[in-house]
N, C-alpha and C positions, 0 to 999 in steps of 0.2 A: 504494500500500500504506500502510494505516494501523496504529500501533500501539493496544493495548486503551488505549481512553478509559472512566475512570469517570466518568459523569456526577456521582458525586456531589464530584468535585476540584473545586476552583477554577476558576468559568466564566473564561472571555476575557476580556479588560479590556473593562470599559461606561462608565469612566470618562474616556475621549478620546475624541472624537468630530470629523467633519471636515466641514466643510463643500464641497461638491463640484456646484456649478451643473450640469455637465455631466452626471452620474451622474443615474438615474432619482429617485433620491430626496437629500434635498439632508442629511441626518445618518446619517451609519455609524460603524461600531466600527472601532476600529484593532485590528488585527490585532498582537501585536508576536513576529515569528519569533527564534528563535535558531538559528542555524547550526553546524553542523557542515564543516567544509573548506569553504578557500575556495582553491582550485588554478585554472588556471585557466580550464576550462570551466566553473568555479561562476562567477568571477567575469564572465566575459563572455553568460555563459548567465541564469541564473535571478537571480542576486544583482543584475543592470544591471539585470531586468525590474521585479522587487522595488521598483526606485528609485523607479518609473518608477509605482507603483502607489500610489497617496494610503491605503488601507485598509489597506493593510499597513507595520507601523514595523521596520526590522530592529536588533533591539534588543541583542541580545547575540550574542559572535560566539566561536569556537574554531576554534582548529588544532592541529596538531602542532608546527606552526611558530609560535611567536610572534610574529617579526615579521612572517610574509603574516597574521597575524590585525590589527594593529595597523595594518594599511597598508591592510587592504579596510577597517578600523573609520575610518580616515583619510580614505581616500576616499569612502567609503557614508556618513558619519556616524551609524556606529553607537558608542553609546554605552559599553556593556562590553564590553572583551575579558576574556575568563574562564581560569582554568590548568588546567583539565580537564573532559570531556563533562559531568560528577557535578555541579559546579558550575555550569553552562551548563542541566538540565536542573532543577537545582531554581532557578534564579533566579526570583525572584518576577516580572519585569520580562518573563516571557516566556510566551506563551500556547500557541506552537505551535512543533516543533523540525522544521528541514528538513536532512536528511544527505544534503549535498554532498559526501562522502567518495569513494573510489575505492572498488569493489565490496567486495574484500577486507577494509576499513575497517567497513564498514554493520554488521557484527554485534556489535562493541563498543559500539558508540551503541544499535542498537536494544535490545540487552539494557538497559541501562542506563537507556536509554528509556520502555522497555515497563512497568519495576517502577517508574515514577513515576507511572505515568496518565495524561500527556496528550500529543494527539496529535502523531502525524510522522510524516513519509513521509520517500524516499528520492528522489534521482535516477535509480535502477536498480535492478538486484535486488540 
């Protein structure tokens, strides 16, 4: 599920790009996600996979918790932790939001989400 994307917001970053022998083509865009909860099916689920992916940078990060934000920004070397979704969804440093939240959670972020313009999905419904 994706939230309404205007095309006419602010493309994805074209300004980092990676080099990757393996990959069919050797220049991509990084991707840089900002998250939403990182409990801990985000963290051993999608956020390990995330690492693990050269196109994608996880660039900023939230919780309810400040310190599991501070400790997955720790571990993951993500660079911002943010003090609320509103801050986390207009960072300039971020292309794409992924809500790793518990169900319940998903609909404060995707509202919040949704009236910025750009995309995100969810872990679930």
């Amino acid at each position: 599920m994706f939230c309404h994307f205007n095309k006419q917001e602010k493309p994805m970053s074209t300004s980092s790009t990676i080099a990757d022998s393996s990959a069919p083509s050797a220049n991509h865009t990084i991707i840089r996600v900002g998250l939403i909860g990182v409990g801990n099916w985000a963290l051993n689920g999608p956020v390990r996979v995330l690492s693990l992916m050269p196109q994608y940078e996880m660039a900023a990060v939230y919780s309810q918790r400040r310190d599991a934000a501070q400790s997955a920004a720790d571990t993951f070397g993500i660079r911002h932790v943010v003090r609320s979704i509103d801050e986390l969804v207009r960072h300039p440093d971020v292309d794409i939001v992924l809500v790793l939240t518990t169900g319940p959670q998903h609909e404060e972020a995707y509202v919040q989400r949704s009236l910025r313009g750009r995309p995100c999905t969810a872990s679930g419904p």
